[in-house]
N, C-alpha and C positions, 0 to 999 in steps of 0.2 A: 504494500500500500504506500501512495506517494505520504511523504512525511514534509510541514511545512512548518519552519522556524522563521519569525519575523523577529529581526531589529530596527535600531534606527539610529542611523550617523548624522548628526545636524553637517549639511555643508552650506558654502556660502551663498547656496543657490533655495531661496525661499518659495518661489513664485509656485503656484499649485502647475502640474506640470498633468495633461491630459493624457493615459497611456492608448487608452481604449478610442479611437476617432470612430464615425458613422460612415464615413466614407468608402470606396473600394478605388484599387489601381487595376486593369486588366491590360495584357500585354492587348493591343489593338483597339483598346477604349473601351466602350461599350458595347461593341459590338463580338466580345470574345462568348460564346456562345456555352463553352465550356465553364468558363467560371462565370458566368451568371446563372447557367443553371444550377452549380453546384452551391451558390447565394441563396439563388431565391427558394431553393427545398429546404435549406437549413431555416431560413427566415421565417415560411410560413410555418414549419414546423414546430417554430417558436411563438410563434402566434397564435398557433392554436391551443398549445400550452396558456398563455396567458388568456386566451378566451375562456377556456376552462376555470381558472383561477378566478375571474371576474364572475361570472354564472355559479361558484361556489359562493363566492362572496354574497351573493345575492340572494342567494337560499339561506345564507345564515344570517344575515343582516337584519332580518325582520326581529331576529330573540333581542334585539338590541333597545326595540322600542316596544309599546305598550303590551301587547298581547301576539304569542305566535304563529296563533293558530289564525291570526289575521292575513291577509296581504301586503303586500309591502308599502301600495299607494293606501289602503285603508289605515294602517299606521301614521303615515305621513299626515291622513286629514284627521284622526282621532284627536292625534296631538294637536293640531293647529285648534281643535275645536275645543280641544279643553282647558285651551288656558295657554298651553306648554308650547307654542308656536315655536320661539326664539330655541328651546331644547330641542325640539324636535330636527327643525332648521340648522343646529348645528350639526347633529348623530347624521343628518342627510350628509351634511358637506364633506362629512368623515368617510363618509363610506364611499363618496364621491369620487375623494383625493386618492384612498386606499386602490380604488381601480385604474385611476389615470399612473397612478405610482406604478402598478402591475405595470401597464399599456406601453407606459414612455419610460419609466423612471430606472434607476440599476445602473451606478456606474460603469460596473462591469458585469457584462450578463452574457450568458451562452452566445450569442449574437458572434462575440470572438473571435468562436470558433469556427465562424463561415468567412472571419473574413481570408479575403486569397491575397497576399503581397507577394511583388512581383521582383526576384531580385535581377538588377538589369549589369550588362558587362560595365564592367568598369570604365571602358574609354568612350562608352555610348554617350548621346545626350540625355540620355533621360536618367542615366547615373548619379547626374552632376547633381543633381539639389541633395541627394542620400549623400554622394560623399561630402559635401559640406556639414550636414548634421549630423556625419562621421567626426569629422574634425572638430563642431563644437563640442561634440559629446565625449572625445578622446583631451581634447584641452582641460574640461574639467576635471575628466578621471584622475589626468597624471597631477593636479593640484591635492588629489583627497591623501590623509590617510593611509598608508600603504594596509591597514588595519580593519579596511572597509571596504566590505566585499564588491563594491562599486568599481573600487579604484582600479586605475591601470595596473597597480603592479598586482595586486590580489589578482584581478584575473589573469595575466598571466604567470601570476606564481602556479596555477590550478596546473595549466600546462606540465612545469617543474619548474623550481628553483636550486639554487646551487645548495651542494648537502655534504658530499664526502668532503673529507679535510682538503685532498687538492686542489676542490671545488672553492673551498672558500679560503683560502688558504690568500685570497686578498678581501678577505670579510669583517676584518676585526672590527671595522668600521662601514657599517651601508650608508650613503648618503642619499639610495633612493628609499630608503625601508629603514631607518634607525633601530628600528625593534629588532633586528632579524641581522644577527651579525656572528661570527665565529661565536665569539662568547655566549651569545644567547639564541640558541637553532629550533627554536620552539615554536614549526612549523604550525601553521594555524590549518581550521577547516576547511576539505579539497583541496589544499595542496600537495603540489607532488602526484597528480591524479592521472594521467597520461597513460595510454597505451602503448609507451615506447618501452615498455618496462622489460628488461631482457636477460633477468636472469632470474633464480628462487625457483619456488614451488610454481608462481602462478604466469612464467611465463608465455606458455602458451594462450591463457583467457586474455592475458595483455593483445595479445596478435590480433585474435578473432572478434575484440569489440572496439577495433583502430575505426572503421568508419562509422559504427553508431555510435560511438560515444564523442566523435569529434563534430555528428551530426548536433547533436543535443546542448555542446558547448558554444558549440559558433547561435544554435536558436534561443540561449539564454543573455548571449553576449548581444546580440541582434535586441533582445528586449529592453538591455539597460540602455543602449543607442537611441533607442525612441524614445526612451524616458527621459533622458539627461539633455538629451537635443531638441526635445519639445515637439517634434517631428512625428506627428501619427500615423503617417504615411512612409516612413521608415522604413525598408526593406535595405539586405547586408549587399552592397555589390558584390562581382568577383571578378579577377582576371582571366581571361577566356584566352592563354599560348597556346590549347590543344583540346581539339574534340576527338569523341570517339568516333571511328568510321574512315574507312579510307576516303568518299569523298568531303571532306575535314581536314586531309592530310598537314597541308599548309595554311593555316585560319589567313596569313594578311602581315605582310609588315606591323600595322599599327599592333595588333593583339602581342605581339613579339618584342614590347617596349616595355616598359614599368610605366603603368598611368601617372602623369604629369601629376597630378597631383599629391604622388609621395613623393615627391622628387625637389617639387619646387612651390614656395623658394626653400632653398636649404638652408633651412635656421632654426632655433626654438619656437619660431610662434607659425612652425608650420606643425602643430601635433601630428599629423601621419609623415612625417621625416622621419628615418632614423640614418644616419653615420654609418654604423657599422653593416653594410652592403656591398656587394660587387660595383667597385664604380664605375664600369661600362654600362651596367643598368641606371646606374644614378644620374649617368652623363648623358641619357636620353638615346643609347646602341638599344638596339634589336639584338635579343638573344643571338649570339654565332651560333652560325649554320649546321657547323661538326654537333654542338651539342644537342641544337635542336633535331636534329636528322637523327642520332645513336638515342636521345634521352626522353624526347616528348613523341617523334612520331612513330619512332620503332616500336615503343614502349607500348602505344596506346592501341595498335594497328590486330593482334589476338586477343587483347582486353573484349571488345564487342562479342567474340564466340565462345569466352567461359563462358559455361552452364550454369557454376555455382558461386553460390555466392563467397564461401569462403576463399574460395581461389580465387574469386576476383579481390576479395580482401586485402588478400595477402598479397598479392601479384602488383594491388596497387601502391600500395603501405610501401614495398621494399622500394621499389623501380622509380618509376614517375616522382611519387608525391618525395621519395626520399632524395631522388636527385635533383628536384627544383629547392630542396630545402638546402640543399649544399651550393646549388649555383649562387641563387641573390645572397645568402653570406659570405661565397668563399669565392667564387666564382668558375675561372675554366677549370679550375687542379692545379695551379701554382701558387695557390694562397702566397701569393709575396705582395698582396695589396695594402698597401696603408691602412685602409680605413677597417683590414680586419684586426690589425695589433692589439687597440684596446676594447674591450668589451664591457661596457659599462655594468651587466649584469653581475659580471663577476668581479668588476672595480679592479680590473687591473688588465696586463696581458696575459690571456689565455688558451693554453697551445696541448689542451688534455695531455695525454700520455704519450705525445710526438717529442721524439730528441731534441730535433731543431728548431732553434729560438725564433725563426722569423714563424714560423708555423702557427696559424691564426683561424680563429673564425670571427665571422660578422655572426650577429645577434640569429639572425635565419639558422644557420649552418650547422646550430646544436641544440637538443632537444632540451636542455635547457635552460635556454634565453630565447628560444626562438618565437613562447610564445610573448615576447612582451615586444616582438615590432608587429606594428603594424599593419604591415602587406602580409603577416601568417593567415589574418581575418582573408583575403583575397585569395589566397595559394589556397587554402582552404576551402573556401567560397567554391571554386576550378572541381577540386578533388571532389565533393558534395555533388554537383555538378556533372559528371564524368559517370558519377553511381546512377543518379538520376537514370542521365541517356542509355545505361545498359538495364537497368531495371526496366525502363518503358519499348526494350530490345524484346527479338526473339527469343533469345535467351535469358534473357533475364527473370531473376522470381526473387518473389520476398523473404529478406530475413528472419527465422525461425525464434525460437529459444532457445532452440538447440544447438543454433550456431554459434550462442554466444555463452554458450556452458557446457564446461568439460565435467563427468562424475570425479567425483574425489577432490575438487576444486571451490573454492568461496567465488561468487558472483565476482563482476569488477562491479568497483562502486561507481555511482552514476550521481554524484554531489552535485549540484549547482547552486545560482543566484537569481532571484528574480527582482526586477527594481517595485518600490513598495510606495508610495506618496502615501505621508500621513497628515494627520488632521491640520498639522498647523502648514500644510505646503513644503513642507522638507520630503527629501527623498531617501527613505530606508530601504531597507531591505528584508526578503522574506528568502530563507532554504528551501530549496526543494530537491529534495534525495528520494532516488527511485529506485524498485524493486527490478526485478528483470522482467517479471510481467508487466508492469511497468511502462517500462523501455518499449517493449513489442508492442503497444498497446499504442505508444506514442509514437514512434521513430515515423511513420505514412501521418501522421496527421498534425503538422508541426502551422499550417495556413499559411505556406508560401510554396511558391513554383518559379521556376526560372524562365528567363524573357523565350528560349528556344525551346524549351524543353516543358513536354506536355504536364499536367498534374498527374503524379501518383498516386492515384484513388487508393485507397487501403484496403485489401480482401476482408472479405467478412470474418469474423469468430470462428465459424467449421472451416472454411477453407484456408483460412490461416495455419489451424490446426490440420491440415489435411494437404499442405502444400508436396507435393511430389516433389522425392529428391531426385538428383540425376545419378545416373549407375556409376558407381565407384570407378574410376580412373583403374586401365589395365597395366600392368607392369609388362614392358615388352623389352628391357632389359637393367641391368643395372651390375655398375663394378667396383669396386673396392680403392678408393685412390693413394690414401694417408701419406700425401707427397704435401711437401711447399710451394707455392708461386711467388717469387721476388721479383724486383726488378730483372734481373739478369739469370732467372732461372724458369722459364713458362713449363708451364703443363700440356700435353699431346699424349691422350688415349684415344684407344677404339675402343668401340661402346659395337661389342657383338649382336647380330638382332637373330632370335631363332626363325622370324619369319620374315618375307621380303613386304616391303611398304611397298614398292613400286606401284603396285598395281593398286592399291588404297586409293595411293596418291594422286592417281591417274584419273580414278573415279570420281574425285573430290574434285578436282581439277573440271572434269567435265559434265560435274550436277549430276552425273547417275551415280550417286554412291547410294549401295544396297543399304538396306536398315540393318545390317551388323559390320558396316563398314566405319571406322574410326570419324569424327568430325573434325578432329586434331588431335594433334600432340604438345608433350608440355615435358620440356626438360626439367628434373630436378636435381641442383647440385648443394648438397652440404657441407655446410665449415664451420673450422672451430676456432673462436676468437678467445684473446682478452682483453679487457679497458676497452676503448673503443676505434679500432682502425681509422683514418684519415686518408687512406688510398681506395682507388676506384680499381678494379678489375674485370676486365671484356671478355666475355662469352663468347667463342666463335664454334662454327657448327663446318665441320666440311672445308676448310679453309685449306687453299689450295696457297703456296710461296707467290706466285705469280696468276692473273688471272688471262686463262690460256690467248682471249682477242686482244687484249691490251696491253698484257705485257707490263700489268703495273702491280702494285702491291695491292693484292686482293680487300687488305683491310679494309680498304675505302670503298669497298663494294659492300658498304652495309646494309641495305635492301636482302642482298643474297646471304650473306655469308655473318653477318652478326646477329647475334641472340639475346646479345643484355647485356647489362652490367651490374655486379657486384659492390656494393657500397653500403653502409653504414649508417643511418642516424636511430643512433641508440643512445640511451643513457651506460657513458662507462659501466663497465662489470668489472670487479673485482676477481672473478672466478671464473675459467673458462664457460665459453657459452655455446654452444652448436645450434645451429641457425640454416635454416632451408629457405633458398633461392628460386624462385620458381620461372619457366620463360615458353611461353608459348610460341613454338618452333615452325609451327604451319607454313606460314605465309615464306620462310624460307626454305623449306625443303620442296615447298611448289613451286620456288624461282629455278630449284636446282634440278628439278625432274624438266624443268622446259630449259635450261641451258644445256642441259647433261644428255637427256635423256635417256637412251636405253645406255646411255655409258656411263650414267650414274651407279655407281654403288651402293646399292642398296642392303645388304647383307653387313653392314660396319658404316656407323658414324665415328667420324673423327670432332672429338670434342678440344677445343683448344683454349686455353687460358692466360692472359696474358696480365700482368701490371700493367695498369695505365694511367696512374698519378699516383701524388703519395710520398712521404718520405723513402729513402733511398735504401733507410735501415728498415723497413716494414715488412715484412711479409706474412701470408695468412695459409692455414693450413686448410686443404680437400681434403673432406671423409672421404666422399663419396659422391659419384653422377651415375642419375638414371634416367628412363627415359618412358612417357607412360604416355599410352593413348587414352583418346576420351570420347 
């Protein structure tokens, strides 16, 4: 059962702030067909509820005056006749108000829950009025309290804050948080709440609930922004660098920018500024090419044909969301950027568990500080986004209960804030911690949809409970590695197959594949870390020294021939950790049967591994790669 805790922080903002407006936004105005219908059923619904309420009223209103067993206008003229007019004429006006109160009144009333906000791309026009009451509403947070759940840094403490002693080991003193220093580590409520959690008992629930709990965060942060900005109309933007779908591959220069508005001007009195970013993103470049092409399109390109949700979880957790969090803090993999040296989260320079002293992250680049910039709400915003469009896919289906609990495991906790205006026009605050039922109950019905992306209606009660899984992923090979990849040592196995794809492949290729024929494949490779790695390492599948028409180094034939990459945004471990990598291989093994084709090998993949950033002393150990159809 949801559990609600109200305080209340006086801040310098008094003014009664509206959370709840009448109004609606619909992507195409009024005439969006879909969210008006899905309005006006909740609406009348509500209406008839309050008709009911009033026609009760009205049955019992009569015990109020002379006799019951009267009528209700018979009452009215007993009393006018016996003297009692002015009583009577009151108990009327009472019963009056009591219905016009039902009718109109309720500041906050179910109604709510129909309304649809729209949240629009960040560099659109219709962005622009949300992100300025982004920036009123993040200007006050960073002035509160760090102590009050409002504020900039409580919420992003929720995310993490710095904890181990190397972590704080420039904390004796916070200047953003005074309370909250080496000395005194007496993390308050939700903090530290994050699904990057990667080591213990409960590392695995950590994995499985990365997209709904990061759902539920960004729609509680999204509330205190309408509250503190006065903004009823408030909906979160997002960066849109990549949709799902091949034709999406390349969104557009402009999408491939950091919206101007975190950017500029770069000072303190722009609240969505922060320093500590890749300054070619800061300087107004378009993501480079290499990363976009290896990081966002490869990445997003078999995301659309998982089946399930949890591989699409995971798949997106590690890859995408994990390398756009390393770019805008750290940028291409040479972290030799200025603006990553100091980190104000951590009050000092900080370079985790990497030898070398220039070794930096910006505020992005670690789990954390990352959530206390600003563009994490947009990066986010994308990744939310991205679930959307495969949810409302052919493959796509809804999140279960199941998927977000393991047996023998505690729930993750689902803590948030909600902004609270009390009597005197100050803005408090109210808990709300949720159960895992909960969570299911809410994650489809949150009343917002994005500007491209349809509404996800929410399965009913049985069918929720009744959602078909997809048939468990086939093992169609797997081999024992327990070797290193350094800079100047790569990895090169065969990965033996007892049966040939070719022919799968062929069929998939040309829409007759039979009903027990594979729909893809999904490479899986395991490793075993400690602290938290700082280098990136590339997946290639089949890679040939040279590529046989050009004559050039195959890497850069990543369409065909790359598979992923291997990266890190974790919360340091202390303890070694083994961590599964996951990459859906399709769309390259189908480049390789139409360049190859009957001279393709099909009886043996060559899996290759390379370093490809990173300090120089790094390196990270393979369990193990397999290979699984689905």
């Amino acid at each position: 059962m949801t559990q609600n805790t109200s305080g209340s922080v006086n801040t310098t903002e008094k003014e009664p702030i509206t959370i709840i407006g009448m109004g609606c936004r619909f992507p195409g105005g009024a005439n969006s067909p879909e969210a008006f219908r899905k309005l006006l059923h909740t609406r009348v619904s509500w209406l008839m509820a309050r008709v009911i309420a009033i026609v009760t009223v009205g049955l019992v209103a009569p015990s109020t005056f002379r006799a019951a067993e009267h009528s209700f206008s018979d009452n009215v003229s007993t009393g006018f006749r016996g003297g009692n007019a002015l009583k009577a004429l009151h108990k009327f006006f009472a019963i009056t108000m009591i219905c016009i109160a039902l009718v109109f009144g309720m500041a906050v009333t179910p109604a709510e829950a129909s309304r649809v906000y729209v949240r629009n791309e960040a560099h659109s026009p219709e962005a622009q009025e949300d992100i300025k009451s982004l920036k009123i509403a993040l200007a006050k947070m960073r002035q509160m309290d760090c102590s009050n759940p409002l504020s900039w840094y409580y919420q992003g403490a929720i995310h993490w804050v710095p904890t181990g002693d190397y972590e704080m080991k420039y904390l004796e003193s916070n200047p953003l948080c005074p309370s909250y220093t080496k000395s005194h580590q007496d993390r308050l409520i939700a903090w530290d709440n994050c699904t990057h959690y990667a080591h213990g008992e409960r590392t695995e629930v950590s994995d499985d609930n990365f997209l709904v709990w990061h759902r539920l965060y960004l729609y509680h942060f999204e509330n205190i922004v309408r509250a503190l900005s006065g903004d009823k109309n408030f909906a979160l933007p997002y960066w849109r660098y990549v949709s799902l779908g091949s034709t999406d591959k390349n969104p557009g220069d402009i999408f491939l920018t950091m919206p101007e508005a975190f950017r500029l001007p770069a000072d303190d009195s722009n609240s969505l500024f922060e320093d500590g970013r890749f300054s070619k993103l800061l300087n107004g470049e378009k993501i480079e090419a290499g990363f976009a092409g290896k990081h966002l399109y490869n990445e997003v390109e078999g995301l659309i044909r998982t089946p399930d949700f949890k591989e699409f979880n995971n798949i997106i957790k590690d890859e995408l969301h994990g390398s756009m969090h390393d770019y805008i803090g750290g940028g291409d993999g040479k972290y030799a950027d200025p603006h990553n040296k100091f980190n104000k989260i951590f009050n000092g320079v900080f370079n985790g568990n990497a030898k070398t002293p220039e070794w930096g992250d910006g505020l992005m680049a670690d789990v954390i500080s990352a959530g206390f910039d600003p563009i994490f709400w947009m990066h986010h915003g994308n990744i939310d986004r991205l679930w959307d469009q495969w949810t409302n896919s052919d493959n796509g289906n809804f999140v279960t209960k199941g998927n977000l609990h393991i047996d023998g495991q505690d729930d993750w906790e689902y803590t948030f804030f909600d902004p609270k205006v009390e009597s005197d026009g100050t803005i408090g605050w109210t808990k709300v911690k949720y159960t895992l039922n909960d969570v299911i109950k809410k994650v489809y019905n949150l009343g917002y949809q994005y500007d491209d992306t349809p509404i996800v209606l929410p399965p009913s009660k049985g069918l929720l409970a009744e959602v078909s899984k997809p048939s468990a992923p086939k093992l169609l090979a797997s081999e024992k590695v327990d070797s290193v990849v350094s800079s100047d040592r790569p990895i090169d196995l065969k990965l033996p197959l007892k049966t040939e794809i070719a022919t799968e492949l062929g069929h998939l290729r040309a829409n007759t594949s039979t009903p027990t024929d594979p729909k893809g494949y999904t490479l899986k490779v395991d490793v075993t870390y400690t602290g938290r790695p700082y280098g990136s390492y590339d997946v290639f599948l089949n890679l040939p020294n040279k590529d046989s028409k050009t004559n050039e180094d195959s890497k850069s034939d990543i369409d065909t021939y790359y598979a992923g990459s291997i990266s890190f945004f974790v919360i340091p471990s202390p303890e070694p950790v083994t961590k599964t990598f996951q990459f859906d291989v399709t769309d390259e093994l189908l480049l390789q049967l139409e360049k190859l084709g009957e001279a393709m090998d099909s009886t043996n993949l060559l899996i290759s591994i390379q370093k490809a950033s990173g300090p120089k002393d790094e390196s990270l150990k393979i369990e193990r790669v397999s290979l699984y159809a689905y």
